[in-house]
C-alpha positions, -999 to 999 in steps of 0.1 A, spaced: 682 784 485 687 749 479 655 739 490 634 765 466 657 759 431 655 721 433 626 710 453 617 681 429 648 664 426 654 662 463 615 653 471 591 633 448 560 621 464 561 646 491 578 674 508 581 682 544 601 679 574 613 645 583 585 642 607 554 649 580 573 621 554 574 597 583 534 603 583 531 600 547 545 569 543 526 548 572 495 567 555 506 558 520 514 524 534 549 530 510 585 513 526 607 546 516 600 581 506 627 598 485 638 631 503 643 614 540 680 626 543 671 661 524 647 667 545 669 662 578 693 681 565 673 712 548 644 714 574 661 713 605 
């Protein structure tokens, strides 16, 4: 429920599991992606 009623302020640049934001961020050559800790705890 969490997930679906707030998606944009718990992820900004991207969404996904934990795994998919660690492969946006060495594509996107960024240092952090907001959502890291969401995501481990919402996408398990």
């Amino acid at each position: 429920m969490t997930l679906t009623t707030s998606f944009e302020q718990h992820f900004s640049a991207a969404g996904g599991s934990e795994h998919m934001l660690q492969q946006f961020k060495q594509h996107t050559d960024h240092r952090r992606i907001r959502g890291m800790a969401k995501a481990r705890v919402l996408l398990q």
